[in-house]
C-alpha positions as CSV (number, residue, x, y, z in Angstrom):
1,X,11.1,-15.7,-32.8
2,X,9.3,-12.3,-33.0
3,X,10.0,-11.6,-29.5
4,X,13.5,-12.7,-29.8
5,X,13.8,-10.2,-32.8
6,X,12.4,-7.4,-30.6
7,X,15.0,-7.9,-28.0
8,X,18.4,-8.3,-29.6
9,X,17.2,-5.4,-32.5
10,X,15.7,-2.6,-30.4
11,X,16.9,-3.0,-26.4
12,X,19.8,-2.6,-24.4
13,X,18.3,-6.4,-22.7
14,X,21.2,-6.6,-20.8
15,X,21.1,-3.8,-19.0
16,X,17.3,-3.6,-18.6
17,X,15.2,-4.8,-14.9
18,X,12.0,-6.0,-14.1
19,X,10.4,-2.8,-13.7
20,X,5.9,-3.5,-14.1
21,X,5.5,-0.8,-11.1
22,X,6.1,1.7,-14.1
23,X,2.9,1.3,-15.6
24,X,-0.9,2.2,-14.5
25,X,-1.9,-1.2,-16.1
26,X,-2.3,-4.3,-13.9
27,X,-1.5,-7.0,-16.8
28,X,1.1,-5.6,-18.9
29,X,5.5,-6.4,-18.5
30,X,8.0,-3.5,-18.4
31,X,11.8,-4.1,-18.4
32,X,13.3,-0.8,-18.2
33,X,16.5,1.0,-18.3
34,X,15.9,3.8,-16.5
35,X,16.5,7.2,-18.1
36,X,17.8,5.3,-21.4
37,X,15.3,2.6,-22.3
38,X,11.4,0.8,-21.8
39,X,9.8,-1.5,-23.0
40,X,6.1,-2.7,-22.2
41,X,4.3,-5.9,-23.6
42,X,0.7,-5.2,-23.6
43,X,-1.2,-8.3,-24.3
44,X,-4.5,-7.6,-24.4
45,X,-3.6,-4.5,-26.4
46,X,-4.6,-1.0,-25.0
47,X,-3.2,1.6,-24.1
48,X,-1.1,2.5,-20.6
49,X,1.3,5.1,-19.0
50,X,4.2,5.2,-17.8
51,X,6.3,6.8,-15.3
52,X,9.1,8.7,-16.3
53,X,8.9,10.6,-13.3
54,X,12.7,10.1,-12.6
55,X,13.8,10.6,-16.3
56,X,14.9,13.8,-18.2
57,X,14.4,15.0,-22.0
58,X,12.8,13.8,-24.8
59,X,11.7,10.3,-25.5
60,X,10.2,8.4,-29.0
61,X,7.3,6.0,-28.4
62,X,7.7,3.2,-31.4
63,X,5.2,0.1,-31.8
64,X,6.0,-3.7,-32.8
65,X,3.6,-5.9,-33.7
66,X,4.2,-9.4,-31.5
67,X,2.5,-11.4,-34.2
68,X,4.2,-10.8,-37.4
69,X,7.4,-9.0,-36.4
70,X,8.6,-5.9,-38.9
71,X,10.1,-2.7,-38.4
72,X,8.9,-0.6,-35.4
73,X,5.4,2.0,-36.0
74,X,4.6,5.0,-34.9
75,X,0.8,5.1,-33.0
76,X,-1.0,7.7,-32.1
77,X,2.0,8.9,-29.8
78,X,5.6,9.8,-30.9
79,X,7.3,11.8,-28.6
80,X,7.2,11.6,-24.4
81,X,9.1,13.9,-21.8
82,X,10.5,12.5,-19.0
83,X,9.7,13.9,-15.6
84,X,6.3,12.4,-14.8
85,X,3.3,10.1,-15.6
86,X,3.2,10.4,-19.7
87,X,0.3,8.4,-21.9
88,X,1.8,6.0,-24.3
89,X,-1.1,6.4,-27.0
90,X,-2.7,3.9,-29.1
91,X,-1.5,1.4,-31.7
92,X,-1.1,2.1,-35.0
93,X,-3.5,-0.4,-36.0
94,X,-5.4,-3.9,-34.2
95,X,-5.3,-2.3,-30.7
96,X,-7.2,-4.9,-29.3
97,X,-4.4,-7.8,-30.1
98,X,-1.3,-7.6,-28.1
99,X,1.1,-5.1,-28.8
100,X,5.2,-4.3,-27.6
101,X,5.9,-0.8,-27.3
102,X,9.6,0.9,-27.2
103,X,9.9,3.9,-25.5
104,X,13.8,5.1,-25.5
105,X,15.8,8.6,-25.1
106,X,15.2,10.7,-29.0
107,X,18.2,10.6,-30.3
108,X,19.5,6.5,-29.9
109,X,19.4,3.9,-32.1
């Protein structure tokens, strides 16, 4: 249901590929939109980069909890440029449970 939630609210799902070579961690998903939209399931929780080596401009870094749903949180990281290799931060909270985190062009909704 949660997951569901995350999908249809936040992402442009249709749009979005298969894209875990993004990311420096071995276990985590990434569907991406490149240039416009990421998301990365981390479920062991943690922390990752990602690759934005062939994106431009300015990027927010939101959280969702998995487990209970909610609005989107920011963590320890808000803001990512494009253009390289850029840390995602931590969770705002439980960064050992699994975690969904939105990274998508400042600016869209």
């Amino acid at each position: 249901h949660y997951a569901q939630d995350f999908m249809t609210k936040y992402l442009p799902f249709e749009e979005m590929k298969h894209a875990d070579a993004l990311t420096a961690a071995a276990d985590d998903y990434v569907f991406a939109k490149p240039g416009d939209a990421y998301a990365v399931y981390l479920p062991n929780g943690g922390t990752t980069t990602l690759d934005l080596s062939g994106a431009t401009g300015n990027f927010e870094v939101k959280w969702y909890n998995p487990r209970t749903g909610g609005a989107l949180r920011n963590g320890s990281v808000r803001t990512i440029e494009g253009g390289g290799a850029r840390a995602l931060g931590n969770a705002p909270s439980d960064g050992s449970n699994d975690w969904a985190v939105l990274v998508r062009r400042a600016g869209s909704r």
